[in-house]
VOPAGU-2260 file (C-alpha; in pm, 1 decimal, decimal comma):
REM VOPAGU-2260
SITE   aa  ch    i         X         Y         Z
SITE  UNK   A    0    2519,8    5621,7  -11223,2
SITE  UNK   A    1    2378,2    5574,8  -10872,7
SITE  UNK   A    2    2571,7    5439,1  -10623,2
SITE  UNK   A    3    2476,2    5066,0  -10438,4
SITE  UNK   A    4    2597,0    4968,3  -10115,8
SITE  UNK   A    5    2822,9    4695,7  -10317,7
SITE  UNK   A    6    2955,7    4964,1  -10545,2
SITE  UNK   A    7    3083,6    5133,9  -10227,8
SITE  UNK   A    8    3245,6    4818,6  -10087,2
SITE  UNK   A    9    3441,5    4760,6  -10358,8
SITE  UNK   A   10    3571,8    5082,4  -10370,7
SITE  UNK   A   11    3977,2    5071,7  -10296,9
SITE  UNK   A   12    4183,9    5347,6  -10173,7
SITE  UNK   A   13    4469,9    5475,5  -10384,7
SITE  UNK   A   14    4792,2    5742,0  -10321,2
SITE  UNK   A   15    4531,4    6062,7  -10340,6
SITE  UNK   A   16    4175,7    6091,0  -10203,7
SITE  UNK   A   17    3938,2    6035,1  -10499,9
SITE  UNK   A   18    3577,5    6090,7  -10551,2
SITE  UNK   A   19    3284,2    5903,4  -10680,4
SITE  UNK   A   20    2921,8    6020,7  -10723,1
SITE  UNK   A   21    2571,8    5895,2  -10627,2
SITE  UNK   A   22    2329,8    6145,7  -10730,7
SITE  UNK   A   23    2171,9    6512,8  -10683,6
SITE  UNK   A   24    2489,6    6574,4  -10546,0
SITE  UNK   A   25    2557,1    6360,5  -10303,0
SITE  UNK   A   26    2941,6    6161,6  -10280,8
SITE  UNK   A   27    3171,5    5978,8  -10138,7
SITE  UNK   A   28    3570,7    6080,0  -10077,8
SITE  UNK   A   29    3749,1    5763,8  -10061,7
SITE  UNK   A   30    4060,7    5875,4   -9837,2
SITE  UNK   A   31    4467,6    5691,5   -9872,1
SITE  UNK   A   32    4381,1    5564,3   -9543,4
SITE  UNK   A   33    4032,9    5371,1   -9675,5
SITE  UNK   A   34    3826,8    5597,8   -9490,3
SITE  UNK   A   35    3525,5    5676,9   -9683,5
SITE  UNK   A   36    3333,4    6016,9   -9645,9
SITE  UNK   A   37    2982,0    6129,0   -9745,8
SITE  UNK   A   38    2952,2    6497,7   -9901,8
SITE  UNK   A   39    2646,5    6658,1  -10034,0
SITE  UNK   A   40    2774,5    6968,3  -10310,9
SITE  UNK   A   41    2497,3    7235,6  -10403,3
SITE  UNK   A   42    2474,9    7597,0  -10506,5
SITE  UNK   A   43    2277,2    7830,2  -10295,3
SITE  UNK   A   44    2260,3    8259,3  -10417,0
SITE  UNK   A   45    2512,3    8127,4  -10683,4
SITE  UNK   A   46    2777,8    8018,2  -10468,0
SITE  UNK   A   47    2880,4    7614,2  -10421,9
SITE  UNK   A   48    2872,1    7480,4  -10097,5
SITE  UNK   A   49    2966,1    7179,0   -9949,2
SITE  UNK   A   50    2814,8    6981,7   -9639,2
SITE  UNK   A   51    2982,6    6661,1   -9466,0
SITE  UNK   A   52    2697,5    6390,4   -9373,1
SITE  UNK   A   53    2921,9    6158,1   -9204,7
SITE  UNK   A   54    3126,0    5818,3   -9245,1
SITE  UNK   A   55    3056,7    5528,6   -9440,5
SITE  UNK   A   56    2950,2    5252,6   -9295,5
SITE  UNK   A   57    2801,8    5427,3   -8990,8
SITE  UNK   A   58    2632,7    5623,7   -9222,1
SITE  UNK   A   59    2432,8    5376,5   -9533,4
SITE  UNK   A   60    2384,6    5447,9   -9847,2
SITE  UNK   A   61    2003,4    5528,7   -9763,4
SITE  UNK   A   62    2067,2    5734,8   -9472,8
SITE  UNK   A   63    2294,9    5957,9   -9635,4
SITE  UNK   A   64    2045,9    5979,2   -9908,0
SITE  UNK   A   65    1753,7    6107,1   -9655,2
SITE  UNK   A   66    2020,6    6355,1   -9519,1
SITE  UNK   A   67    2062,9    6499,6   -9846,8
SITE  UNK   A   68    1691,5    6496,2   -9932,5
SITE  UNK   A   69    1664,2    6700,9   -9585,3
SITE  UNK   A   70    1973,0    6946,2   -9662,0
SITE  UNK   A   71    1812,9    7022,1  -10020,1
SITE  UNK   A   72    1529,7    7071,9   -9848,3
SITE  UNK   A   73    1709,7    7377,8   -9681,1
SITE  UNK   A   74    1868,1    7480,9   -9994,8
SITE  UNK   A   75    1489,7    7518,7  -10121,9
SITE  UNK   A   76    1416,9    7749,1   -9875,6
SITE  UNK   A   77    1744,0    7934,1   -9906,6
SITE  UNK   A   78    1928,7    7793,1   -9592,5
SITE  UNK   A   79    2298,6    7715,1   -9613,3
SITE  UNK   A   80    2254,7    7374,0   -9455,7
SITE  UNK   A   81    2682,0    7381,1   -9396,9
SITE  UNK   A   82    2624,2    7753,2   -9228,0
SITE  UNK   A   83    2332,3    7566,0   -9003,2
SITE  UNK   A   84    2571,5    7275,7   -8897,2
SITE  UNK   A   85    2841,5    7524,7   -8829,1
SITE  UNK   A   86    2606,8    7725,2   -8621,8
SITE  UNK   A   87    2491,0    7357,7   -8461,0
SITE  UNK   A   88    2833,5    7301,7   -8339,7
SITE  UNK   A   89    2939,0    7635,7   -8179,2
SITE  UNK   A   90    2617,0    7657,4   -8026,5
SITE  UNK   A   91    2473,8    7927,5   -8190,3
SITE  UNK   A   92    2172,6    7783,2   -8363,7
SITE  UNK   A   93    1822,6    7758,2   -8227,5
SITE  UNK   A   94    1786,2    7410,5   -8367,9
SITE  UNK   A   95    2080,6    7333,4   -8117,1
SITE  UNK   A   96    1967,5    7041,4   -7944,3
SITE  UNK   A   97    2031,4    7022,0   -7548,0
SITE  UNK   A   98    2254,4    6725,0   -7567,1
SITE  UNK   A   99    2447,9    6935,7   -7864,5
SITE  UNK   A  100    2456,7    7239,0   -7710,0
SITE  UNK   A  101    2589,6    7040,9   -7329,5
SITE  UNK   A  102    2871,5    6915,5   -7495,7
SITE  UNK   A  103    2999,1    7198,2   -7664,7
SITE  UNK   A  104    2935,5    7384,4   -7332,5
SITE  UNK   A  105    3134,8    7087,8   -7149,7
SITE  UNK   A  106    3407,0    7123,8   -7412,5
SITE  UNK   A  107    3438,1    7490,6   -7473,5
SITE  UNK   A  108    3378,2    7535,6   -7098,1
SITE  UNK   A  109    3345,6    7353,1   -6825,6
SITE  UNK   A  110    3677,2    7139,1   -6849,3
SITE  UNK   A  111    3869,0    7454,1   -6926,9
SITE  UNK   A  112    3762,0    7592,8   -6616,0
SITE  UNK   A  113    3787,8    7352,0   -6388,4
SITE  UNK   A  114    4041,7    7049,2   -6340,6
SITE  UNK   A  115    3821,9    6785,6   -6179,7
SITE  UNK   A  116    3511,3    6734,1   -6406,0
SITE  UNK   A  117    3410,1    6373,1   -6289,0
SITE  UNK   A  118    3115,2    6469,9   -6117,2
SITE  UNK   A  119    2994,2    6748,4   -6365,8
SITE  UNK   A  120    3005,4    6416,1   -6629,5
SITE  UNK   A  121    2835,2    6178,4   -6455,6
SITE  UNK   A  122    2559,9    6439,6   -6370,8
SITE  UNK   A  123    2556,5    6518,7   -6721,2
SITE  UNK   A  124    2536,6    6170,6   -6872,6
SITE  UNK   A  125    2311,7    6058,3   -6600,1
SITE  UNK   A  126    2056,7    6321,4   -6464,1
SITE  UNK   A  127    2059,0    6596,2   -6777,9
SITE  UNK   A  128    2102,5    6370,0   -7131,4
SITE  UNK   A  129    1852,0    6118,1   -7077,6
SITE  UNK   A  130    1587,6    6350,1   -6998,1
SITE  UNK   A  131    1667,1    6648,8   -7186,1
SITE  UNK   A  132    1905,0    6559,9   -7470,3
SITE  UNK   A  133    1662,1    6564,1   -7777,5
SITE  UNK   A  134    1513,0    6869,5   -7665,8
SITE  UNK   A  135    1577,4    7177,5   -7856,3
SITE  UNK   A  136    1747,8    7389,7   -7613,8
SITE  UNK   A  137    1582,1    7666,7   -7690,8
SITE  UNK   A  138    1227,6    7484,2   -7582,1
SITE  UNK   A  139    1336,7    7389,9   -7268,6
SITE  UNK   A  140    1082,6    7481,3   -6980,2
SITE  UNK   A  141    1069,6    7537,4   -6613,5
SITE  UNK   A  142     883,2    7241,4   -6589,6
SITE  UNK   A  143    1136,8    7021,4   -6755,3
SITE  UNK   A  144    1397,9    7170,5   -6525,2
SITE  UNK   A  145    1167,6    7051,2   -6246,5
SITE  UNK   A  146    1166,6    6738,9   -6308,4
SITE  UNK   A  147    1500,8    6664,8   -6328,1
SITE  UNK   A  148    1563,5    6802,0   -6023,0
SITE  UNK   A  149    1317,3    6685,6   -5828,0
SITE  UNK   A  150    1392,0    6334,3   -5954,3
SITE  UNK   A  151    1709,3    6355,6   -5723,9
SITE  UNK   A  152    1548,0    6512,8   -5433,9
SITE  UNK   A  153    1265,9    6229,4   -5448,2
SITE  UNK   A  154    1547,2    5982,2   -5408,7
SITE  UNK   A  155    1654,7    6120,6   -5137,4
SITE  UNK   A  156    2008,9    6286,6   -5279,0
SITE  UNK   A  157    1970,3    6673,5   -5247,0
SITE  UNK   A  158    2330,1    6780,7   -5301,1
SITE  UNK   A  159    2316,2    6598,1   -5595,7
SITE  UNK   A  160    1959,8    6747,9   -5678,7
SITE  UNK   A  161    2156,8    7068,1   -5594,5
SITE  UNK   A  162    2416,9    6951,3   -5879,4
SITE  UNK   A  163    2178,8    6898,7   -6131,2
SITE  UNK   A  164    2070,1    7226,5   -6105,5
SITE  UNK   A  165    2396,1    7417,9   -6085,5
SITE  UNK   A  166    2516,1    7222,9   -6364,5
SITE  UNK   A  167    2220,7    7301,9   -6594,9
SITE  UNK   A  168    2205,1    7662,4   -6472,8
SITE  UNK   A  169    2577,3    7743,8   -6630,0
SITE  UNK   A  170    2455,8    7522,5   -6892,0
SITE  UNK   A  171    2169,7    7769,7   -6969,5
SITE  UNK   A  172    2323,5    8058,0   -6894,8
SITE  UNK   A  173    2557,8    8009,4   -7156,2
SITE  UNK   A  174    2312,0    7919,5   -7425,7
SITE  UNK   A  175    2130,1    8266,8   -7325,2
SITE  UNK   A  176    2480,7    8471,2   -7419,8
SITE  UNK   A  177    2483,8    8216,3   -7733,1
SITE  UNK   A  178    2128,8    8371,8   -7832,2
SITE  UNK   A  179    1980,1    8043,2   -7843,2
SITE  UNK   A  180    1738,6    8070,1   -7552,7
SITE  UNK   A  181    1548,9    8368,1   -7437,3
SITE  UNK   A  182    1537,4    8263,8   -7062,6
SITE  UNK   A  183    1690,8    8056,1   -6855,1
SITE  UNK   A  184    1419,7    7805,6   -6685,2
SITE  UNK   A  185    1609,2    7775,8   -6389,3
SITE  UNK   A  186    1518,9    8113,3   -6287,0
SITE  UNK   A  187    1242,0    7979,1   -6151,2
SITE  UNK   A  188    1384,6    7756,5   -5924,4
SITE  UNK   A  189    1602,5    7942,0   -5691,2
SITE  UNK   A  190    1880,6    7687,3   -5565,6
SITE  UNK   A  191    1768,4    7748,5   -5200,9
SITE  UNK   A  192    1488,3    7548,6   -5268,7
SITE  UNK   A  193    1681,0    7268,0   -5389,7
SITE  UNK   A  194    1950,2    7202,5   -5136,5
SITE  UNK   A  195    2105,5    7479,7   -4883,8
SITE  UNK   A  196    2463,4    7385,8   -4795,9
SITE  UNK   A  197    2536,4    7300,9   -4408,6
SITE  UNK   A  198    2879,6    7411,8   -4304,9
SITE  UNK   A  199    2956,6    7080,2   -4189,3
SITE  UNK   A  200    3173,0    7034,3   -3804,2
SITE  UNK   A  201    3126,5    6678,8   -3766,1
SITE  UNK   A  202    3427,8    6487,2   -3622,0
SITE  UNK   A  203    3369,1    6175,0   -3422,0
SITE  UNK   A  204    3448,6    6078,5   -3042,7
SITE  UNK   A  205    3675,6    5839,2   -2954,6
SITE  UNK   A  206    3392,9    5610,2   -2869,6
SITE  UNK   A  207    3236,0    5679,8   -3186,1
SITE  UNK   A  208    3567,5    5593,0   -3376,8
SITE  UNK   A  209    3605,9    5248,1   -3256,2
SITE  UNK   A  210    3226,2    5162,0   -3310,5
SITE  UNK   A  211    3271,5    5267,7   -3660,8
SITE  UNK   A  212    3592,0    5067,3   -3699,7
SITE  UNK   A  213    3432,1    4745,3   -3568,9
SITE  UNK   A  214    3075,2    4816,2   -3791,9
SITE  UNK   A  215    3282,0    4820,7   -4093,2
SITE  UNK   A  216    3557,4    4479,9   -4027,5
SITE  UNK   A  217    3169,9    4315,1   -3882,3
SITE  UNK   A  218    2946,2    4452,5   -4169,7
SITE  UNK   A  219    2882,4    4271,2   -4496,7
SITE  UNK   A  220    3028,9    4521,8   -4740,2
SITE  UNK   A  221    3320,8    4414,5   -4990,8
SITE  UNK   A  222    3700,6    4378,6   -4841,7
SITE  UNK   A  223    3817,3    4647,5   -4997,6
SITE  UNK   A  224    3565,2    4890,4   -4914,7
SITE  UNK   A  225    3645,2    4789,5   -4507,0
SITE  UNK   A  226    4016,8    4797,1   -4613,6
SITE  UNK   A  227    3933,9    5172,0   -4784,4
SITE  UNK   A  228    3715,3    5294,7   -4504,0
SITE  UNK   A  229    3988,4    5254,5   -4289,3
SITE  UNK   A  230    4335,1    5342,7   -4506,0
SITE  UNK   A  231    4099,6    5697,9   -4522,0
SITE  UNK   A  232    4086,3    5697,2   -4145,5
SITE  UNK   A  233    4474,7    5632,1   -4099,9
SITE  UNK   A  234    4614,4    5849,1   -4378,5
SITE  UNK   A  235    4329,2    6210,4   -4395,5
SITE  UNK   A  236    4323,5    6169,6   -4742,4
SITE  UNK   A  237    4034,9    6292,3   -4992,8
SITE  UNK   A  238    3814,1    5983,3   -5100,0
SITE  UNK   A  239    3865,8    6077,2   -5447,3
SITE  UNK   A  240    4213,6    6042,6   -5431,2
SITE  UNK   A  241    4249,8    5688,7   -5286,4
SITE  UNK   A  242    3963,2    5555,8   -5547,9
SITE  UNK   A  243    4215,2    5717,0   -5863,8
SITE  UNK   A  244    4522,9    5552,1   -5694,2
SITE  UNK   A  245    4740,6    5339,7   -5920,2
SITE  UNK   A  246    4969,3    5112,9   -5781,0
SITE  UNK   A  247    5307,8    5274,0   -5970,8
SITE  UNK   A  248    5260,3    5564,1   -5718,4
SITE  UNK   A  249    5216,4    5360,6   -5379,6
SITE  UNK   A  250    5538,2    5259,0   -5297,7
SITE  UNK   A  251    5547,0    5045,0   -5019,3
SITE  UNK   A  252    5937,9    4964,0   -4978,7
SITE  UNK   A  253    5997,0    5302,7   -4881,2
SITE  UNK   A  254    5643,9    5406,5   -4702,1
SITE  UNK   A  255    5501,8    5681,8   -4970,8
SITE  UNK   A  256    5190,2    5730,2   -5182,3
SITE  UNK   A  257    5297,4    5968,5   -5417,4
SITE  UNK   A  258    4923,8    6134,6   -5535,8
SITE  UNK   A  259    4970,4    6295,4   -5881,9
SITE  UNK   A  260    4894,0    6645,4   -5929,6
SITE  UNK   A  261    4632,5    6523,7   -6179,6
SITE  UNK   A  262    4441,8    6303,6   -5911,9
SITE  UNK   A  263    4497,0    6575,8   -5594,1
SITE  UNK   A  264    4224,7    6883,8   -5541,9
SITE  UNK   A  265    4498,7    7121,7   -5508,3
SITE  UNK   A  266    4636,8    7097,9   -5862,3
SITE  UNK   A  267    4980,0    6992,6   -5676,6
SITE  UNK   A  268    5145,3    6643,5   -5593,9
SITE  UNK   A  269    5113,9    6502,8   -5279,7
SITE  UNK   A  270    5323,4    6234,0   -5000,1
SITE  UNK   A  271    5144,4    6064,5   -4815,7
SITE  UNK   A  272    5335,6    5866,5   -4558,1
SITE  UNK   A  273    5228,6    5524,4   -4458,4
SITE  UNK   A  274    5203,3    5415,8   -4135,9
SITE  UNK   A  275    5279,4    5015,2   -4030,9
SITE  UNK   A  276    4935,5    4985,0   -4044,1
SITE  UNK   A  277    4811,0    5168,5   -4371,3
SITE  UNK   A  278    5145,7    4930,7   -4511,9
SITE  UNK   A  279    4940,2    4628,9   -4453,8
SITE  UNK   A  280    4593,7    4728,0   -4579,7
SITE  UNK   A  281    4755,0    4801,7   -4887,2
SITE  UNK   A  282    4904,8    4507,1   -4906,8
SITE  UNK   A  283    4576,1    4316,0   -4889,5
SITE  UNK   A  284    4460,7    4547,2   -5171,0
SITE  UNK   A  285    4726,7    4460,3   -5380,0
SITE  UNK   A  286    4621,5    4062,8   -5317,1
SITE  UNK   A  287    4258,6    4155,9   -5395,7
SITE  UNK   A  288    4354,6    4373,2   -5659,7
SITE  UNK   A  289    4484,3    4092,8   -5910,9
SITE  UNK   A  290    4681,7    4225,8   -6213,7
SITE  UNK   A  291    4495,0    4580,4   -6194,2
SITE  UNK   A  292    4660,2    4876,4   -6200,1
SITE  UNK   A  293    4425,1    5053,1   -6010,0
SITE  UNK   A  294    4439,1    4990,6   -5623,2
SITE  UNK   A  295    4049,1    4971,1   -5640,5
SITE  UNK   A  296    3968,8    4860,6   -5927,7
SITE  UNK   A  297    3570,1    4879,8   -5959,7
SITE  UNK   A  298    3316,2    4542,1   -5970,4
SITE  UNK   A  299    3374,3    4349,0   -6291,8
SITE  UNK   A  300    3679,7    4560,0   -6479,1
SITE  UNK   A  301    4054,5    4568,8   -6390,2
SITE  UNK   A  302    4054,8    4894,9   -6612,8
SITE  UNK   A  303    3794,8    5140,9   -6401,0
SITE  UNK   A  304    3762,2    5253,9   -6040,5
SITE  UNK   A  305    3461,3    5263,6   -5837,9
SITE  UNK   A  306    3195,7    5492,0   -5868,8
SITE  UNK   A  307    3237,0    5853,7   -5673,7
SITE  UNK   A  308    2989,5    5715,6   -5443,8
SITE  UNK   A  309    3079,5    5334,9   -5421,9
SITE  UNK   A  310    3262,3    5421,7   -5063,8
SITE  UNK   A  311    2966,9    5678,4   -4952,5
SITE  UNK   A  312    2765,6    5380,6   -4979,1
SITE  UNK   A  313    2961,4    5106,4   -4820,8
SITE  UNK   A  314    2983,6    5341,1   -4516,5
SITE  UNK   A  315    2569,0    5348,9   -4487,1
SITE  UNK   A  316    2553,4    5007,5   -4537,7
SITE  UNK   A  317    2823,9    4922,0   -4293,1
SITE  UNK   A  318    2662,5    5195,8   -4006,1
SITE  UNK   A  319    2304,3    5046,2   -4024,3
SITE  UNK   A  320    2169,0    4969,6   -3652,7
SITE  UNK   A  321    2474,6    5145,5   -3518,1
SITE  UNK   A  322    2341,9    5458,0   -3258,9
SITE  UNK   A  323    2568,9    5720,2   -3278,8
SITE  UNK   A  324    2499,2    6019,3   -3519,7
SITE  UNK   A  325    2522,0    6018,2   -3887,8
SITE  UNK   A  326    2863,6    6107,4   -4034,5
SITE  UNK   A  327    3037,2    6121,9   -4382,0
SITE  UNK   A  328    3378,1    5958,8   -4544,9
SITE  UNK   A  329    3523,7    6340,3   -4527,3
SITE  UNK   A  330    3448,4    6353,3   -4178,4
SITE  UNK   A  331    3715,3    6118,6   -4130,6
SITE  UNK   A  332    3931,4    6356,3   -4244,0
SITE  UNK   A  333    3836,8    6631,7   -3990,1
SITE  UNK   A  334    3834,9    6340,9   -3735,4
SITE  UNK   A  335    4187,3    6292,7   -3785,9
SITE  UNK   A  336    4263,9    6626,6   -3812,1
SITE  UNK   A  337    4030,3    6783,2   -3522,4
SITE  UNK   A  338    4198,5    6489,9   -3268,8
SITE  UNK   A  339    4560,3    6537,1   -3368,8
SITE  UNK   A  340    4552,0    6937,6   -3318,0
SITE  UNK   A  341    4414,4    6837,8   -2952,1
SITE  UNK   A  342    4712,4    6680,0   -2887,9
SITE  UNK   A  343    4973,8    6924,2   -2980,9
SITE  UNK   A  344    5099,8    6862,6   -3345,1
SITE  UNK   A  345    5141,7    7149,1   -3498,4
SITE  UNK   A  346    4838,3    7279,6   -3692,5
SITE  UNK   A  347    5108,6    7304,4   -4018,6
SITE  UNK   A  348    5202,5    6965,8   -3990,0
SITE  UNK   A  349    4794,5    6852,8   -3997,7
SITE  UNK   A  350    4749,6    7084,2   -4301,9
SITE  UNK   A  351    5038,5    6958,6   -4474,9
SITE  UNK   A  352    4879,9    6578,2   -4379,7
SITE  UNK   A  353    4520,5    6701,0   -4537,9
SITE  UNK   A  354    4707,4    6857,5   -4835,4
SITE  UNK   A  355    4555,1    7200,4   -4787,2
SITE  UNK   A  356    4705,8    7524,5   -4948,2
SITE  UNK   A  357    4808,3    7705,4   -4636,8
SITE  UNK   A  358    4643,8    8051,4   -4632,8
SITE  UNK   A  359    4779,6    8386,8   -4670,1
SITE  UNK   A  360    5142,9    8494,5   -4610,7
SITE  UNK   A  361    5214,9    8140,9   -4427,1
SITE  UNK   A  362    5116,6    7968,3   -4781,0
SITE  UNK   A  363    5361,3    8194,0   -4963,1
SITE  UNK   A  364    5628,0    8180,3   -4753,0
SITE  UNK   A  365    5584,0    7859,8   -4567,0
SITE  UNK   A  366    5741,5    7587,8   -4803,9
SITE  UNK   A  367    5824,7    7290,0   -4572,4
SITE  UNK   A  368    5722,2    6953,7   -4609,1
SITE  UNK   A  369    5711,5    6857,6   -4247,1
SITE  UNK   A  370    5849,5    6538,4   -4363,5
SITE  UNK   A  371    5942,5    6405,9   -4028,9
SITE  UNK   A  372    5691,1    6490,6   -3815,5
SITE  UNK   A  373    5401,9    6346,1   -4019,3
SITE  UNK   A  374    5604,8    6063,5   -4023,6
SITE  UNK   A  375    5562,7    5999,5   -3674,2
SITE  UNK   A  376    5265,1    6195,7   -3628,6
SITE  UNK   A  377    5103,6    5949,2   -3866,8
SITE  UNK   A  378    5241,5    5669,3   -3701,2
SITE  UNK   A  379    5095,6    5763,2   -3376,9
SITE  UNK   A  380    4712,4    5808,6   -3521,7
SITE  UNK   A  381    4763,7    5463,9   -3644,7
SITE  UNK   A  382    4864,4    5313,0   -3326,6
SITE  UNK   A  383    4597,2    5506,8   -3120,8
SITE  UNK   A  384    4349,3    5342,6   -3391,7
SITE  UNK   A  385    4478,9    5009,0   -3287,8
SITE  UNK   A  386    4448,3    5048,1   -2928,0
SITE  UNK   A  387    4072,8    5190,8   -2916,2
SITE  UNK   A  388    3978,7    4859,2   -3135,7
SITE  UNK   A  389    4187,5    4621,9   -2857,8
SITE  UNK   A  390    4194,0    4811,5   -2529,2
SITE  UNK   A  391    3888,3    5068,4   -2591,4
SITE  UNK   A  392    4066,2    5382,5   -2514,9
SITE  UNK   A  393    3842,8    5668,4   -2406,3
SITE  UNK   A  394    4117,9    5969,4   -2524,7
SITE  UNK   A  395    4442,2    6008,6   -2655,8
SITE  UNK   A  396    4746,4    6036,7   -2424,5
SITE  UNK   A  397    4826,5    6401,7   -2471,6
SITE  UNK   A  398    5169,9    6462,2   -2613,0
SITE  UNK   A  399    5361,3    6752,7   -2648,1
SITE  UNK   A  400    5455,2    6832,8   -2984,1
């Protein structure tokens, strides 16, 4: 007897999974847990198969009937519909859709070989999915490429136009070795035409420093952003690592952010040590933080962080009308960096600051923290800050380290 969507409702789970039928071989497995499971059995060159349609209630009673209809469709035509959905999920079948094939390649791939994958994601579930994701991947054109591509670089965002198409490259190349596309349509479209990388040397003057300070604590943009803008300034970290901070690792009794080795680029943990200063922004950010967790927690949840480029943006917004020379959040880092070897630190001390991997033999046999000195060396940037916002300072005192 045919199965009705109150038939299914009343259906109770017992101590073993149990079965009950619809019709033309489609069922239900009623698991201990209540879980209940739609199954389409059928023979195909005298063998039984069996495929898995997909839960009940996020599957109904009629669609699972129109997925059966479509699998004994296959059946007809002497297709293993279970062989096809295997095939689906590694990635091997030419029916593979794009947004199908993506995550398996994200999965299987991309997050096993590399640690960070935040902005791979967002370019994935942004720029790639909404365009291309019901596509057959095998169909996939130059011209589709194109477009999503050049929807970036018509907004004005080449490196993230060059993103898109790195990320969609690997994508494709790995569908090619898959045998599920012939070509990869971002042959076509060299990424030289897209973006090409500038080694970047910006570092700001002095001058430059204190007319970005007072653009920022003058400009409209939120608190925190002024408050991040700055703690960047004062402590060379990455961006990426201040918007993933969570307050159990800034410790302000004793002067340490401890970074995570999950949140640093390096793979490794990192100490940052705060300066009187950087102590006090924080403390603001823990007033304007609320009960969050996060030190910057993002507009409207106590749960996520800001976007990647939430602090890129604050910073244009903040420089508008301002005449010195266009400059990004990471250049704040070789600011720091660039000023402090001018004045004598020792370049090991700096790299240990920027949490760099020191190259060579000095990286395998150079283990020291430098605790001390980037203590004070810290301490120092952040009072030189303060005096080119109240006295205008043209250059640092030079020091001897």
């Amino acid at each position: 007897m045919a199965l009705s969507d109150t038939a299914i409702k009343a259906l109770k789970p017992q101590e073993k999974v149990y079965t009950v039928t619809d019709d033309r071989g489609l069922y239900v497995e009623v698991f201990p847990t209540g879980g209940i499971v739609w199954r389409y059995r059928y023979r195909l060159n005298g063998k039984y198969e069996k495929l898995t349609l997909g839960k009940y209630p996020a599957l109904s009673l009629k669609n699972a009937r129109i997925k059966r209809d479509e699998a004994a469709a296959m059946v007809a035509q002497g297709q293993s519909p279970a062989k096809e959905k295997q095939a689906i999920k590694e990635g091997s079948s030419k029916e593979t859709t794009f947004a199908e094939f993506a995550e398996y390649y994200f999965v299987n791939f991309q997050m096993k070989e590399r640690k960070d994958c935040t902005i791979p994601r967002r370019v994935l579930d942004k720029d790639l999915l909404p365009f291309l994701g019901h596509k057959r991947i095998s169909e996939l054109t130059p011209e589709d490429a194109r477009k999503v591509i050049w929807r970036k670089k018509d907004q004005g965002f080449d490196a993230a136009a060059a993103n898109v198409h790195g990320l969609l490259k690997r994508i494709c190349d790995k569908a090619i070795a898959k045998g599920v596309m012939a070509a990869n349509p971002i042959s076509a479209l060299p990424a030289r035409h897209v973006h090409k990388q500038v080694s970047r040397d910006r570092a700001l003057t002095s001058q430059e420093i204190k007319a970005f300070l007072n653009a920022v604590y003058n400009s409209n943009i939120r608190r925190q952003f002024k408050l991040a803008l700055h703690i960047c300034l004062l402590t060379l970290v990455r961006k990426s690592e201040l918007l993933l901070a969570r307050w159990e690792n800034v410790h302000l009794d004793i002067a340490e952010w401890h970074i995570p080795a999950e949140q640093s680029k390096t793979g490794k943990p990192h100490i940052v040590y705060l300066s009187k200063q950087t102590i006090s922004l924080f403390q603001e950010l823990k007033m304007l933080a609320d009960d969050s967790e996060l030190v910057l927690p993002g507009r409207g949840s106590l749960t996520k962080p800001f976007a990647h480029n939430a602090i890129n943006n604050a910073l244009k917004v903040s420089m508008r009308g301002v005449d010195i020379p266009s400059f990004t959040v990471h250049d704040l880092r070789r600011t720091a960096a660039t000023m402090l070897n001018e004045q004598g630190y020792s370049s090991d001390v700096v790299e240990k600051s920027l949490n760099h991997t020191l190259p060579g033999i000095r990286g395998i046999y150079n283990r020291a923290e430098y605790a001390s000195q980037r203590i004070e060396m810290l301490q120092y940037w952040a009072d030189f800050l303060d005096s080119l916002r109240t006295h205008g300072a043209a250059v640092l005192s030079f020091r001897q380290a």
